[in-house]
Structure formats: C-alpha cells, structure tokens
Residue, then its C-alpha position, 0 to 999 in steps of 0.5 A: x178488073x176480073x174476079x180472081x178466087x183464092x184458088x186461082x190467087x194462089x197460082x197467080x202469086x196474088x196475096x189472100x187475107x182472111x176477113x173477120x167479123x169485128x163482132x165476135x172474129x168469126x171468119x166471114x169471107x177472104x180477099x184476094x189482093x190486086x197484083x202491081x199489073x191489075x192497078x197497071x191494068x186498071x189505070x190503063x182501061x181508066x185512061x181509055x174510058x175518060x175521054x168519052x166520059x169527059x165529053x158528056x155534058x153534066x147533065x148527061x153525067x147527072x143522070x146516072x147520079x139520079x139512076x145510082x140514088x134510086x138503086x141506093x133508095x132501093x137497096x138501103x137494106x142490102x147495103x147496111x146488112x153488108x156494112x153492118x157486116x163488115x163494121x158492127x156498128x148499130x143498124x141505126x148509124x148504118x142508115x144515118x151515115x151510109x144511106x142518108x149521107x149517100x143519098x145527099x151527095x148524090x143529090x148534091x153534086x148531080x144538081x150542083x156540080x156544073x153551077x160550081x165548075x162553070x167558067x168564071x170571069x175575073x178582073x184582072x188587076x190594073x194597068x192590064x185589066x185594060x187590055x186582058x181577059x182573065x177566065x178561070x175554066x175548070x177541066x177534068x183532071x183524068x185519072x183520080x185515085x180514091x182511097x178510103x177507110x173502113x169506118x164508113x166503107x160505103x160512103x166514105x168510097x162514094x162521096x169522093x167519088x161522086x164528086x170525081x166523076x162528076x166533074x169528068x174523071x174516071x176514078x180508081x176506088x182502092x177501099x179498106x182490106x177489112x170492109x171490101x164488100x161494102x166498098x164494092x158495093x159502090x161499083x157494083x150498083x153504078x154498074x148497074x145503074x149504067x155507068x161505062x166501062x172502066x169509068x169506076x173501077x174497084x182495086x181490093x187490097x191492103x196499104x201494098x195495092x193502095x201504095x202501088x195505085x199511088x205510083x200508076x201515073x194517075x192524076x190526083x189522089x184522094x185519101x181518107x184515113x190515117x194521119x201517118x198513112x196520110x203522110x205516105x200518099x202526101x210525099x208519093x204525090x209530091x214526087x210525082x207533083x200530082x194534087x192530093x185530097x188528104x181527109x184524116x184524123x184528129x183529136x177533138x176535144x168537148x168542152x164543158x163550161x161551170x154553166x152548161x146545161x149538164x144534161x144536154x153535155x153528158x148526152x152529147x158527149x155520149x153521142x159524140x163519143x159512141x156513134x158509129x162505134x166511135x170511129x170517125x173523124x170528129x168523134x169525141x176523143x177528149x172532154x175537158x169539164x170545169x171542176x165546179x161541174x164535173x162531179x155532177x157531169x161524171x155523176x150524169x155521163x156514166x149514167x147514160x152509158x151505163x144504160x147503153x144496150x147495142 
C-alpha cells in the first residue's frame, strides 16, 4: 500500500490519530488510517500475488524465512528500540520476547513446515477400506488476515504470519493503532529480505480498518487480542463461513500450596506478574496462597517488588 502522509489524509478523508509514548504520553508520531478502498485494494494485489507464491515448493519458501532470521539477527537492536518505543517495556523483554521468540519461529516453521503439511495416508474404516483410499492433502487457503496486538507488536505480527506464509498464503497483517511501527517492521524487513510483491502487506489503523479487513473476502482470519473483540472477528467469519484463529485472554490464576518453597513462589509470581509490563496472555492475574503460608508470602512478594527498579 502507498504512504500516505497526514497532509494528504486529510484531503483524501483518511482518519489521522496521534501516537504517544506510553512512558510519559509524550507525543512520538501520528498514524494515517487505511481507507475501506486500501483494504479493498490490498486483498486485490493479495489475490494476484498468491498464486505464484503458492506454486513455489517449501523449500523455496524457507529460503526467505532463513534470509528474514539473519536480518532479524542483524537488526535486533533497531527492532527492541522501536517496541521499546512503542510499549516501554524493560529492553530485556524486548530481547526475550520480540528477538528470541522470532527467531525460533522463523527457524521453526522454514525447517518444519513441509514435514508437518505433507500428505497423509489414512485407513479408511471397514467394509470400504476394501475398496477406498483416504488421503488428507493440505492446500494454501489463499488470503489470510492477521490481526495482532500491541503487547508484543513484533512478534505477535510475525509468528502467525510465518506460519501463513509458509504454508502458500498471502497475508494481510493489520497490527495495533498504538504500536504501528513495530508492526511495520515486519513487512519491511521480508522486503528486504526479497519477499514479492504483495505477499505481505501492512494495513495501519484501529478496530474500523481491522473490521473492514474482516468483511474484504479474505479467506481466513487470525486475531490475537481482546476477548470481547474476539467475539466480533468470530461472528464476522462466521457469516462469512471462513475459519478463524482466535488468541485471546484469560484470568490465570498461581496457586500456592502451605508446602511451597516461599522463595521460589514469591519470585515467580513477581515474574509472572511484571514481565513484560505485565501484559500478556498468561501473565499473573490472580494468586491464590494457603492461610498457613500467606503471611510469609506476602512478607517475601512485597519485598521483591519493592526492590524492583525499571
């Protein structure tokens, strides 16, 4: 999709929003929201350039997942300043969760994906088994949406696209209004590392281009988020009769038992509770501490926090 600045927006009737930093709501930037025609739009280059993508062999494929993990490799610092940005989260979980993750996936999926899409040979249940073969063979579906969050804007848009694109689709990746850099980055580094035309494209916007990419005519989407925008995607797909990949929340509980290792507990809780600011889908939400231990848990947990220094 071409850039369009807030000049031009403005003229064109695209929505602008102002971008902060989640630190000290410093402005850092503003987004120009896609128009209904640049999803139309980019479903329709989408749909040229699958085809071709398709008919490469996963090998062929992999070879750009390799290429994308070396420029990952070596832009690791770019990429976590601009999350950093984006998020505040500590530099630390930018590494873990942004960088190392990616790199496994892209690993993963360009080593694996063709073991785990081959052909499969199945018995087929009595009587007919005489006189039936039964073979499950797995196609590209075509378009795939992939709508992602802004707790983990790099990786959250990368894995699942990994995996579409690996397995012959093009994909329309429509990340967060908040953190739209970072989501960028995606694209623009498989650019670079070759990737064809309108394979990947990138949408910007908020949950209005994001509902729009739902109704395109796309074959399948992928949403990581909001258990109530969950709901939405599901019930757009549904009436549609296209699959949807939901990833969303939860309320995960720790539990501490009156023999725990207290030390051990309060650590891990602390953990699962403020890495990555706290924002992620199996983060601590609640803990529940036997009343023989929780006096002494409490006693250790606020001590550890209170030595906490981001």
């Amino acid at each position: 999709m071409a850039i369009v600045t807030p000049m031009e927006a403005k003229v064109t009737g695209r929505r602008v929003l102002s971008l902060k930093s989640p630190v000290d709501m410093s402005p850092i930037g503003q987004l120009v929201c896609a128009s209904e025609g640049d999803v139309t739009a980019a479903v329709a280059a989408a749909r040229k350039a699958q085809g071709p993508w398709a008919a490469l062999s996963f090998d062929e494929r992999a070879e750009y997942m390799h290429r994308m993990l070396d420029i990952v490799l070596e832009r690791q610092d770019h990429i976590t300043g601009v999350v950093i940005k984006e998020t505040g989260k500590a530099p630390m979980d930018a590494l873990n969760m942004e960088i190392f993750a990616a790199c496994d996936s892209l690993a993963f999926y360009a080593k694996r994906a063709g073991k785990i899409l081959k052909p499969r040979q199945q018995r087929v249940h009595g009587i007919m088994g005489l006189i039936k073969q039964l073979r499950t063979v797995y196609k590209p579906l075509g378009v795939v949406g992939v709508i992602t969050p802004w707790n983990g804007p790099f990786i959250l848009a990368l894995n699942p696209t990994v995996q579409a694109l690996m397995a012959g689709n093009a994909v329309i990746l429509k990340g967060s209004e908040i953190t739209p850099n970072s989501t960028k980055l995606v694209a623009d580094l498989f650019k670079e590392a070759g990737l064809p035309e309108g394979v990947l494209q990138v949408l910007n916007g908020d949950g209005e281009v994001g509902a729009a990419l739902c109704r395109a005519g796309v074959d399948k989407i992928s949403f990581t988020g909001s258990v109530a925008t969950g709901k939405k995607v599901a019930m757009a797909c549904a009436e549609q009769l296209i699959p949807c990949t939901l990833e969303l929340g939860g309320k995960d509980a720790m539990i501490v038992c009156d023999d725990a290792d207290l030390d051990r507990a309060a650590a891990g809780a602390l953990v699962g509770s403020c890495m990555n600011t706290g924002h992620y889908c199996c983060g601590t939400e609640r803990i529940y501490v036997h009343e023989a231990v929780y006096d002494a848990f409490m006693e250790k947990l606020v001590t550890r926090a209170k030595a906490i220094r981001q």
